[in-house]
Each structure stands twice: as structure tokens, then as C-alpha cells.
N, C-alpha and C positions, 0 to 999 in steps of 0.2 A: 251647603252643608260644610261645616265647618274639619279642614284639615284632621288627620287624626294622627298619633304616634305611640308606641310602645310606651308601656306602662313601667318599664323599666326604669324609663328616665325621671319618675318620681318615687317607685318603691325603695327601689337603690339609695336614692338620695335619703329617704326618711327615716334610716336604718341609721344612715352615717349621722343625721340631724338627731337623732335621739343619743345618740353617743355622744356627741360631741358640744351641743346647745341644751341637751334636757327635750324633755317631751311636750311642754308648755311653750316653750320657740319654737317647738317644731311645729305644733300647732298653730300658734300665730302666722306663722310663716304659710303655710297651706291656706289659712282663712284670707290673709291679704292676696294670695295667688288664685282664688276664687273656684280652693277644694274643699268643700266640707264633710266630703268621705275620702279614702283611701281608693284608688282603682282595683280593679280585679286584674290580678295576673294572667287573666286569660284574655287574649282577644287583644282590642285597643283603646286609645283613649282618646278624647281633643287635647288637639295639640297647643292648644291655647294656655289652660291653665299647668301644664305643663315648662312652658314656654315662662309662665310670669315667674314659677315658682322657682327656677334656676335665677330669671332677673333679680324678683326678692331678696334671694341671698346675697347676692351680690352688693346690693343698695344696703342689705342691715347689717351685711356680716362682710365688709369689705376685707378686711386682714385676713378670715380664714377661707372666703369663697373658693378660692383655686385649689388651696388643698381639700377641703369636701367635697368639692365636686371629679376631683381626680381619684377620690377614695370611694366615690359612688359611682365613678365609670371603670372602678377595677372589680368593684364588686359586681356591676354590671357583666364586665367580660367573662365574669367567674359564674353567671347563673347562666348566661348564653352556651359556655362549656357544658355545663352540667344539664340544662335543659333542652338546649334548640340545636346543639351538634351532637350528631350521633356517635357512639366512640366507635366505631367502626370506622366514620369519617377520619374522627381524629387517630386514628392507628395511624388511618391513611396514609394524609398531610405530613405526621412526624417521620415516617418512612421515605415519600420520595426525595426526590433530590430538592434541596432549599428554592432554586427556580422555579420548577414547576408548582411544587407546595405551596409559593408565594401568588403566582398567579391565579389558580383555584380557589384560593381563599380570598383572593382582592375579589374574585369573578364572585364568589358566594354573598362576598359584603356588599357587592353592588345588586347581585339581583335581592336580597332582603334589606336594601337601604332603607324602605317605606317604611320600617319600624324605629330607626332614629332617627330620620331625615323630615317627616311630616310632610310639609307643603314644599320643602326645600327640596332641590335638585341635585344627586349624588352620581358622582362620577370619576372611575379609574383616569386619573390623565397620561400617567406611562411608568413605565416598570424598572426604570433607572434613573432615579432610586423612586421606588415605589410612590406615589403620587397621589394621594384624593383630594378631592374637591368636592366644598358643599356650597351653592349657591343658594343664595336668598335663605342662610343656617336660621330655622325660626328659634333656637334657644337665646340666638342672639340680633335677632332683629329688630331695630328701632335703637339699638345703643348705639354709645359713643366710648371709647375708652384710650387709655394711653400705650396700651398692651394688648397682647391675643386674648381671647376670652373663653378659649372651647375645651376644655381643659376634661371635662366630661368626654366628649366628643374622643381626645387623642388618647386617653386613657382605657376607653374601652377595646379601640385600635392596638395599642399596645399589648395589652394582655393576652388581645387574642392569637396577636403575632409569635409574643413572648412564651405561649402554651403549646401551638403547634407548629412555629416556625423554627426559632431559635431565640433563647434568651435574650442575646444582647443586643434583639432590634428597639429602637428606638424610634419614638414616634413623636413630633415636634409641629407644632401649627406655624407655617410659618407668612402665612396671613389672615386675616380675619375680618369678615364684614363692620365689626366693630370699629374699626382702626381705617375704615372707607373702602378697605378691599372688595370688589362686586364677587368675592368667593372666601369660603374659610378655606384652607389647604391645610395639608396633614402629610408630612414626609415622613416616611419609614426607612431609617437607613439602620 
């Protein structure tokens, strides 16, 4: 049975792709990635076509891939607020002290990784300065490039840091399975 992952990582994206390409790429773009419907926001999806459909962009739309894809993982951070954290949670988070609030939240990211991680392996590596790791990253599996490529990936990281940690964290890939690394990494400082 094939991997599955959040459906985020294409709705998100085809919201930005109709803004940005028109609605006729955005559909080429899903049909070469091997979706001929839209997923349902409920539940999950194969993480395969998933997977092509971020590759796609990348291959037809080299010049703007990084930026749609960091505009489809902020809008992603922004439907995860609004739907899968509860604001009670988030009173929470914005009240304790920034430590603890950060580690709660690395701890919440890891136990629901299975929604943008798919087949890949997610994992807290340490808390100074906050640290993730995505092994075997399937958005970006099988590439090669000259740069990091998870820009989806640290963008959603961000937001959500940025909404109930403190604004001015910053979240930066600072390797990439693309680039040969056997991990994507994501530093939060």
C-alpha cells in the first residue's frame, strides 16, 4: 500500500497555483503529477502524486518554485491554526514561557509528522537551536539540485512557530536530501 500524506500539501499549493500560473497550469500541472481530481480535505492522501506535484513545479516553473511553494506552506501553517490546533491550545503555547512553548510544540510536530512527512522519517534532533530532521523527505526524493529544495516543508515550520512562539523565529533548511544530504534539516532559531 502505497505511503499516504496530508492533503494539505496539494490543496495549499493549488490555491497559490491558481494565483499565480492561472487555472489551466494549474491543471496541467496536477494532470502531469498524476491527479485528476482535487483531494478531500478530510483524511489523507498517496503520497506519491503529491510528491510529483511539488517535483512538477519545480521542473516547469523553476524561477518561481521556491516562492509558491513557501506561499503554500504558509498558507498551509495558517489552515493547521485554524483547523487542527485548538485555540485553547494556542492561548496555551503563546502564554508559557518561550522554552517550554517551543518544546510542546516541536513534541506536537513530531507526534502528527505522518501528515507531511508520508513515508519519510521525522524527527526532533535537539532544542539548541531547535532542530528537525526529515529522512528519506518524499517531496523531494529522487532529485538532485544545486540548493535546498524544502521550502514548503520550512515555511510551514515557520508560521506555526511564528503564530504561537514568537515572531522573529526563523526557520532555514540547512541540508537537503536533494543536495545528497541522507536528511532534510530545518533549524529554528
Amino acid at each position: 500500500m502505497e505511503a499516504r500524506i496530508g492533503p494539505n500539501s496539494v490543496l495549499q499549493l493549488v490555491q497559490v497555483l491558481d494565483a499565480h500560473v492561472g487555472q489551466a497550469a494549474r491543471q496541467r500541472l496536477l494532470l502531469a503529477s498524476g491527479l485528476s481530481a482535487l483531494p478531500s480535505d478530510s483524511g489523507l492522501m498517496p503520497e506519491g502524486p503529491a510528491a510529483r506535484l511539488h517535483q512538477t513545479l519545480r521542473q516547469r516553473y523553476p524561477e518561481a518554485a521556491s516562492a509558491l511553494a513557501q506561499e503554500a506552506g504558509e498558507r498551509t501553517g495558517d489552515y493547521i491554526l485554524t483547523h487542527r490546533i485548538p485555540q485553547l491550545a494556542q492561548r496555551l503555547l503563546r502564554r508559557l514561557p518561550r522554552r517550554l512553548a517551543t518544546r510542546l510544540l516541536a513534541d506536537a510536530i513530531g507526534k502528527h509528522a505522518w501528515t507531511f512527512a508520508g513515508s519519510g522519517e521525522f524527527r526532533v534532533l535537539r532544542s539548541k537551536p531547535l532542530t528537525f530532521e526529515l529522512c528519506d523527505n518524499p517531496i523531494v526524493r529522487g532529485e538532485h539540485a544545486d540548493g535546498v529544495l524544502c521550502y514548503w516543508h520550512a515555511a510551514v515550520f515557520q508560521r506555526l512557530f511564528n503564530e504561537l512562539i514568537s515572531p522573529d523565529i526563523r526557520c532555514t533548511e540547512t541540508h537537503c536530501c536533494a543536495l545528497g544530504a541522507p536528511a532534510c534539516r530545518f533549524t529554528l532559531q
